[in-house]
Residue frames as qw, qx, qy, qz and C-alpha x, y, z in Angstrom:
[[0.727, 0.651, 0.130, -0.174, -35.44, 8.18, -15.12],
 [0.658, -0.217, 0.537, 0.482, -32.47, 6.67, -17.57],
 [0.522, 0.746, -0.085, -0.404, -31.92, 8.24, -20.37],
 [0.933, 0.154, 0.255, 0.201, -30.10, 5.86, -22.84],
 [0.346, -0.684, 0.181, 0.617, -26.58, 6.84, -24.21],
 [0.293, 0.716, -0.218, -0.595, -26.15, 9.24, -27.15],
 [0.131, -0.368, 0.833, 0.391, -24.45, 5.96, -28.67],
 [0.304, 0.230, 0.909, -0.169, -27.45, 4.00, -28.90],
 [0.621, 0.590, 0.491, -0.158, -29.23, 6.48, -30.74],
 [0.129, 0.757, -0.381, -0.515, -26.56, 7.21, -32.91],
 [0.141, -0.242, 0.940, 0.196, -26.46, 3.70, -33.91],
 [0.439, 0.501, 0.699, -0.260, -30.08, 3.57, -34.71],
 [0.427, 0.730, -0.099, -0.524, -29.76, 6.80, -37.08],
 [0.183, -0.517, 0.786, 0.285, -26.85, 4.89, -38.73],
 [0.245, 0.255, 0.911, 0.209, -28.50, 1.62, -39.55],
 [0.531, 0.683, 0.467, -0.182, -31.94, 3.55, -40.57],
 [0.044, -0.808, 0.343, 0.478, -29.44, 5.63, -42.86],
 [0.078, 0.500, -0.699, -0.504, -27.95, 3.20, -44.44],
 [0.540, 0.404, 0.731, -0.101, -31.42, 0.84, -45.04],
 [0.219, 0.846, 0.218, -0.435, -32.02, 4.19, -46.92],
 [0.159, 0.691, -0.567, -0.419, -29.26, 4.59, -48.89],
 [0.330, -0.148, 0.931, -0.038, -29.59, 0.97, -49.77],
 [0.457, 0.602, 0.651, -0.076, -33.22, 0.53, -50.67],
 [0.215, 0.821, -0.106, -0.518, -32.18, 4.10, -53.15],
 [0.104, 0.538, -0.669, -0.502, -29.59, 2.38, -54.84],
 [0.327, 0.253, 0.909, 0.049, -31.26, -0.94, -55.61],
 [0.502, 0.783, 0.349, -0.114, -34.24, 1.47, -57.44],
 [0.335, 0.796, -0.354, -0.359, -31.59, 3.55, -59.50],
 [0.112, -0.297, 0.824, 0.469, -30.09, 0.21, -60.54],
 [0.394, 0.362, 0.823, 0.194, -33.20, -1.43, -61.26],
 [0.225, 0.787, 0.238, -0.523, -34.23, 2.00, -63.30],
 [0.268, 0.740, -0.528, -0.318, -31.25, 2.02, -65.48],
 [0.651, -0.037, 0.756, 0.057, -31.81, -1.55, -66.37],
 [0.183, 0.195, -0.458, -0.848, -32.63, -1.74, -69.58],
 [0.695, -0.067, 0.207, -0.685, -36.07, -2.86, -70.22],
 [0.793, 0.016, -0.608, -0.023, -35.30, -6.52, -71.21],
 [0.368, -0.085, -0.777, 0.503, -34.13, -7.19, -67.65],
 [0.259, 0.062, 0.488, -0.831, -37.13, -5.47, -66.11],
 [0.713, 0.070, -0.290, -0.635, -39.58, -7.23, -68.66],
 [0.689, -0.167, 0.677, -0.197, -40.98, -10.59, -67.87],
 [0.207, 0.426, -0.656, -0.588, -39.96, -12.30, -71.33],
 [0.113, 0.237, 0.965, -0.020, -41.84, -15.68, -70.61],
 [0.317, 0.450, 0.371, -0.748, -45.29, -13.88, -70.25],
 [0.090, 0.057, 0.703, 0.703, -47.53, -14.69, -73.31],
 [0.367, 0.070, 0.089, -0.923, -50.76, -12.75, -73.30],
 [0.124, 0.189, 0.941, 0.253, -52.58, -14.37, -75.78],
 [0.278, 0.339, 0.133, -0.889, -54.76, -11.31, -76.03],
 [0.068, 0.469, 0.708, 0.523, -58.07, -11.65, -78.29],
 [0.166, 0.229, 0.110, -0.953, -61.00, -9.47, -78.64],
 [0.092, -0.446, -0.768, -0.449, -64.75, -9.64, -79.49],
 [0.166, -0.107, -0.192, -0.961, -67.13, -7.48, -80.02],
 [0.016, -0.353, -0.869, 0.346, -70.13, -7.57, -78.11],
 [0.141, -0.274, -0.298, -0.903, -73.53, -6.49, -78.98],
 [0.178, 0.540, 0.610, -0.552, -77.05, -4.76, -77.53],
 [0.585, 0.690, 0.325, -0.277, -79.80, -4.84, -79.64],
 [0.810, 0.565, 0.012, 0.157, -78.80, -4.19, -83.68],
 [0.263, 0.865, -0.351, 0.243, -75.35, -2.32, -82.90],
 [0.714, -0.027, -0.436, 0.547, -72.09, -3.57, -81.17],
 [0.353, -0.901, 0.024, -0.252, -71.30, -1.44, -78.14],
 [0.501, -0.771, 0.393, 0.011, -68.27, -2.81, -77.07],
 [0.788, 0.341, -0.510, 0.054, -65.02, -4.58, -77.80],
 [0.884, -0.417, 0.036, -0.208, -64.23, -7.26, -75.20],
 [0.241, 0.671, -0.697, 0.079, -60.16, -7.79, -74.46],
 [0.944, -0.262, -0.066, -0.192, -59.37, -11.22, -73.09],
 [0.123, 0.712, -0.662, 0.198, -55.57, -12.17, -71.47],
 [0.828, -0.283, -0.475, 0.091, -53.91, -14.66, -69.66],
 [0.356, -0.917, 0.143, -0.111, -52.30, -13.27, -66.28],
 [0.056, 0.862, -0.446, 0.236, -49.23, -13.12, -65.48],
 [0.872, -0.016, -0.480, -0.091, -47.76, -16.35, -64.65],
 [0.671, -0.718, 0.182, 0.026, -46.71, -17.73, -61.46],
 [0.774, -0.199, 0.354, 0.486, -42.60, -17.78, -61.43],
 [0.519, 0.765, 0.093, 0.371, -42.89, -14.96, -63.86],
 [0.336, 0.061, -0.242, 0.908, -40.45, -11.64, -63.11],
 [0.280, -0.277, 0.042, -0.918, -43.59, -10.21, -62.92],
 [0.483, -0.340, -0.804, -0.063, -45.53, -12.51, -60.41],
 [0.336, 0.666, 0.659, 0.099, -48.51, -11.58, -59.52],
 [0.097, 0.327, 0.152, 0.928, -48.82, -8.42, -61.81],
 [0.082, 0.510, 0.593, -0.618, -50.95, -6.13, -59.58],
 [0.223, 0.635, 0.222, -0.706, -52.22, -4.49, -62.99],
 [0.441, -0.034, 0.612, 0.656, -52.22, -4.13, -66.86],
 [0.267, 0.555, -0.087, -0.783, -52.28, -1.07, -69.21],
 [0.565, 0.545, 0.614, -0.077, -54.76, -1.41, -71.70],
 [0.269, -0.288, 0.400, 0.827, -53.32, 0.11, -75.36],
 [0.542, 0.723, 0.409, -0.128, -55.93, 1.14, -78.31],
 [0.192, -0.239, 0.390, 0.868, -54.34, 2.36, -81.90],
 [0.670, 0.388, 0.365, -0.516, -56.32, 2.79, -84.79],
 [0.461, 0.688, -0.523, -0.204, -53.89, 1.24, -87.08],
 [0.967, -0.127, -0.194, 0.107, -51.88, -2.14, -86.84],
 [0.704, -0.149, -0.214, 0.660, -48.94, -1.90, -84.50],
 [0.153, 0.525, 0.164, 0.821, -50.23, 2.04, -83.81],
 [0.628, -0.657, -0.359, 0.213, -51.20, 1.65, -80.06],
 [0.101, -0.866, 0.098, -0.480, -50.85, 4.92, -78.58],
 [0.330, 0.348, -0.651, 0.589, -47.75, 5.33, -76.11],
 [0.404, -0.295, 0.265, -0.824, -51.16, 6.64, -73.61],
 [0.039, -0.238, -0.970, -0.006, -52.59, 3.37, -72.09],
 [0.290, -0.373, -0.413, -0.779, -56.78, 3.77, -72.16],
 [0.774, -0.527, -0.090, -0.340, -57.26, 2.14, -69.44],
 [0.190, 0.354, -0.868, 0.292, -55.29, 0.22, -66.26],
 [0.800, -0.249, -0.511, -0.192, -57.07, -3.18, -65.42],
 [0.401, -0.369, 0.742, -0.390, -56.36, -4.11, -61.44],
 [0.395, 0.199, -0.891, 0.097, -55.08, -7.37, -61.27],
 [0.000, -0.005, -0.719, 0.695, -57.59, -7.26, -58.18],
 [0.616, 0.211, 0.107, -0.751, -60.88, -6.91, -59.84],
 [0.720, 0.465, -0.002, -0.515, -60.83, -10.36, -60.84],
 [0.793, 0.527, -0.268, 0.146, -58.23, -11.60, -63.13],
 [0.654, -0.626, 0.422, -0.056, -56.25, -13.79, -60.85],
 [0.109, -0.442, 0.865, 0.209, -53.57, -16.31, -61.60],
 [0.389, 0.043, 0.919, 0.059, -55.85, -19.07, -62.38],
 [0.442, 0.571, 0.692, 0.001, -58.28, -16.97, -64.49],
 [0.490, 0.540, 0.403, 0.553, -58.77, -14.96, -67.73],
 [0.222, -0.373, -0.037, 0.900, -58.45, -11.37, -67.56],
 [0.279, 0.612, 0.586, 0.453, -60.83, -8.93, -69.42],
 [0.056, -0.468, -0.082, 0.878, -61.39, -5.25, -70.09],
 [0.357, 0.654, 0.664, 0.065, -64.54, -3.97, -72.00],
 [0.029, 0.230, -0.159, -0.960, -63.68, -0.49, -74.14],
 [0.253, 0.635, 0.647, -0.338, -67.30, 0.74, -74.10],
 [0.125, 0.798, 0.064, -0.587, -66.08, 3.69, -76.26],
 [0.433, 0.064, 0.790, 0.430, -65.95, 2.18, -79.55],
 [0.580, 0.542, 0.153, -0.589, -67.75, 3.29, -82.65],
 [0.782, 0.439, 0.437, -0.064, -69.27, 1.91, -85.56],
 [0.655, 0.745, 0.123, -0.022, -67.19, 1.52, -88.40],
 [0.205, 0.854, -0.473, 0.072, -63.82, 1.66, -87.32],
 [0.935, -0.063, -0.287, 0.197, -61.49, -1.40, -86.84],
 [0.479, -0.793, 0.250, -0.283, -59.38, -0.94, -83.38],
 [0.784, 0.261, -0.534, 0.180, -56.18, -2.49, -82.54],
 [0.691, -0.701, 0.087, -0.152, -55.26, -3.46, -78.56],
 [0.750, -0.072, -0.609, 0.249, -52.24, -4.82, -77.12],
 [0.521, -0.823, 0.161, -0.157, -51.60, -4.70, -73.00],
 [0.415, 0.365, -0.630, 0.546, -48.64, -5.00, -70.72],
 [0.746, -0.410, -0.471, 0.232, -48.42, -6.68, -67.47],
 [0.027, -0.716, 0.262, -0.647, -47.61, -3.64, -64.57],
 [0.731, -0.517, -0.389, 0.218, -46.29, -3.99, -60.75],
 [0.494, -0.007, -0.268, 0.827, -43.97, -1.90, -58.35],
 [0.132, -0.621, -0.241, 0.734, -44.53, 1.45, -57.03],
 [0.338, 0.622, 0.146, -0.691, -46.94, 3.31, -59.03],
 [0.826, 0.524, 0.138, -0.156, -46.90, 0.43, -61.79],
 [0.195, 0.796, -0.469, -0.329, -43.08, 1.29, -63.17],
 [0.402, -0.475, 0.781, -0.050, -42.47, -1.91, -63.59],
 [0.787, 0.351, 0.049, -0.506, -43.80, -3.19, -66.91],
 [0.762, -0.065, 0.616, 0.190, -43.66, -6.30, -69.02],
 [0.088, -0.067, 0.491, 0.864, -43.17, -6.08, -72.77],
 [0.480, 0.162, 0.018, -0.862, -45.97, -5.51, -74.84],
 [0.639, 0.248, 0.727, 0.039, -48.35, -8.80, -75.78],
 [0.364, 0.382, 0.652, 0.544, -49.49, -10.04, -79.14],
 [0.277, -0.067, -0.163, -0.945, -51.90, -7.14, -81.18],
 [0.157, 0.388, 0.907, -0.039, -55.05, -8.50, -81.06],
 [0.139, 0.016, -0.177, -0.974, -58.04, -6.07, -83.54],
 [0.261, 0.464, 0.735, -0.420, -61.76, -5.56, -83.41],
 [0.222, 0.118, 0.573, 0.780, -64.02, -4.28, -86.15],
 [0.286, 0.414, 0.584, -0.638, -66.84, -2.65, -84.97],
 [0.298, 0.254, 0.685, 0.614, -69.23, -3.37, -88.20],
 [0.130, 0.784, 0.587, 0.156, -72.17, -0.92, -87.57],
 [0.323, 0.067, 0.038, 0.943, -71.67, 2.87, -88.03]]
C-alpha cells in the first residue's frame, strides 16, 4: 500500500483554501455594492392589477408582471417579493408574499400573484422586485406601483 506524500495533500488543502477565501471575498464585495450595481436597472415590470370576482363580492386582487428579461443582471430571477401598502408609495418594507419564478412565470410569459386576503372597501397598493442568489439577497429595484380598489365592503 502507497501512501501519497504529505505534499500532495498539502497542496490540495491550499487550493481548497484559497477557492474559499476567494468565493468569501467576491460575496463581501458584491454585499457592499451599493444597490444600483446589484439592481437590474433595465427591468420594467409593468405591474397591473385587477380585481377578480365570485358571485356579488370581489375576493381577490390579481398582480400581473413581466419577468425578468433575458441579458438582464438579474437573468432568470428565480423569484419576486410581492409588496402591499395601504397608501400610495406605502408598501410595507415586509414582502406578503415571494412568487417562484418556477411556478410558472417564465421568460416568455406573464407572471401573476393572487392576494386572496383583500377586503371590501379598501384600495391596496402593490409594487414587486425581481429576487435571485442565495436565499434571494439579490434584488432588483422596486417596479412601477400598480393599486386595486376592492369596491364591496
Amino acid at each position: 500500500m502507497t501512501r501519497r506524500p504529505s505534499f500532495f495533500r498539502s497542496a490540495v488543502r491550499l487550493l481548497a483554501l484559497v477557492l474559499l477565501f476567494a468565493a468569501a471575498d467576491a460575496l463581501v464585495r458584491w454585499a457592499l455594492a451599493p444597490p444600483s450595481v446589484r439592481a437590474d436597472p433595465v427591468w420594467q415590470a409593468g405591474l397591473t392589477v385587477k380585481v377578480t370576482t365570485s358571485g356579488s363580492c370581489p375576493h381577490a386582487a390579481t398582480l400581473s408582471w413581466n419577468p425578468s428579461p433575458d441579458g438582464g443582471a438579474l437573468n432568470p430571477a428565480m423569484g419576486y417579493y410581492v409588496y402591499r401598502g395601504g397608501a400610495p408609495g406605502q408598501e410595507a418594507t415586509t414582502p406578503v408574499n415571494l412568487t417562484m419564478a418556477a411556478a410558472g412565470c417564465t421568460a416568455k410569459a406573464n407572471c401573476t400573484y393572487a392576494d386572496t386576503t383583500v377586503k371590501g372597501g379598501v384600495t391596496y397598493y402593490y409594487k414587486i422586485r425581481a429576487a435571485v442568489g442565495p436565499h434571494f439577497a439579490q434584488q432588483s429595484v422596486m417596479s412601477n406601483e400598480a393599486a386595486a380598489s376592492i369596491p364591496c365592503s
